[in-house]
C-alpha positions in Angstrom: 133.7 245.2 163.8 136.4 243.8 166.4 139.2 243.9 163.2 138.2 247.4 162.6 138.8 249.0 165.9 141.5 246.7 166.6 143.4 248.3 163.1 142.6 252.1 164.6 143.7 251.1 168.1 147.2 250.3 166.6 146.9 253.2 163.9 146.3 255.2 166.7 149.6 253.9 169.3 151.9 254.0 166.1 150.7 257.7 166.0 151.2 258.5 169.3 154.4 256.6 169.4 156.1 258.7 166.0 155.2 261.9 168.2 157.1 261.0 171.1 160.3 260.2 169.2 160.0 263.1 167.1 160.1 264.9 170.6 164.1 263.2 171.0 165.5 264.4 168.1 168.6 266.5 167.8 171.0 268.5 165.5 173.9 269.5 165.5 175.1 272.5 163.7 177.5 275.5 162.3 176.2 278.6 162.4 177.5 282.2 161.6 177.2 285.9 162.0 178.8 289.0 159.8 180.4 292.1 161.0 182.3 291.1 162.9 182.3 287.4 162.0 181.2 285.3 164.4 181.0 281.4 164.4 179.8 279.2 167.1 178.9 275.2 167.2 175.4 274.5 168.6 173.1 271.6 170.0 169.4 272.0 169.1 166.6 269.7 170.0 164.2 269.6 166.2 160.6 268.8 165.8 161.1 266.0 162.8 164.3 263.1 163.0 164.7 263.8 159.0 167.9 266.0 158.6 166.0 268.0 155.7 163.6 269.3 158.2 165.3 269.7 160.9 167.7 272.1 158.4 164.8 274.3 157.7 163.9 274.2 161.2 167.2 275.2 162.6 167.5 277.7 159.7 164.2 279.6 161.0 165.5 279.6 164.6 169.0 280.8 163.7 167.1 283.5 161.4 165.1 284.5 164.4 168.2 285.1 166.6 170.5 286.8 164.0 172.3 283.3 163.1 173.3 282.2 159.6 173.3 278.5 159.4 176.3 277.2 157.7 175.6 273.5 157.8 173.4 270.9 159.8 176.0 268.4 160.5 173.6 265.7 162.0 170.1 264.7 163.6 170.4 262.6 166.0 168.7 261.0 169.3 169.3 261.4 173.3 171.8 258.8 173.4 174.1 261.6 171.5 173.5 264.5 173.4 176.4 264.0 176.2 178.6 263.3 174.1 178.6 266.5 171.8 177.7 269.0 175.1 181.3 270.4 175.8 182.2 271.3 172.2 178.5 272.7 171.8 178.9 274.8 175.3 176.5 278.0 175.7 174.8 277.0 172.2 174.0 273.7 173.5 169.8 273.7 173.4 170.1 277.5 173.7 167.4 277.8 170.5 
């Protein structure tokens, strides 16, 4: 019985622990909008570290606001974020 809980116990933290990094992932992206064009270079924090996913997700977002994605450039973790802030500047984590 001990190997049994002991095997959900650890299903259970490797659970908890794919939650809580999903939480720190990133993308960045190039978005648009027509008449008149408009571009911009945005930050967005994404439910899932898979750069698939995180393209549909930013996709809905952009969608929501008017925004055309172009092209989700990359997903990446906290350890990126300062780096990218200044060229990302009022679209940095704005959706």
């Amino acid at each position: 019985m001990k190997p049994i809980l002991s095997s959900l116990a650890c299903a259970a933290l490797i659970s908890l622990g794919s939650a809580a990094s999903a939480a720190e992932c990133y993308a960045d992206y190039k978005a648009k909008q027509d008449n008149p064009l408009r571009l911009h270079y945005g930050i967005m924090q994404v439910s899932a570290c898979d750069k698939g996913q995180a393209q549909q997700e930013v996709t809905q977002r952009l969608n929501a606001s008017g925004w055309t994605l172009l092209n989700v450039l990359s997903v990446f973790g906290p350890e990126g974020l300062d780096q990218r802030k200044t060229n990302a500047g009022k679209f940095y984590l704005r959706f």
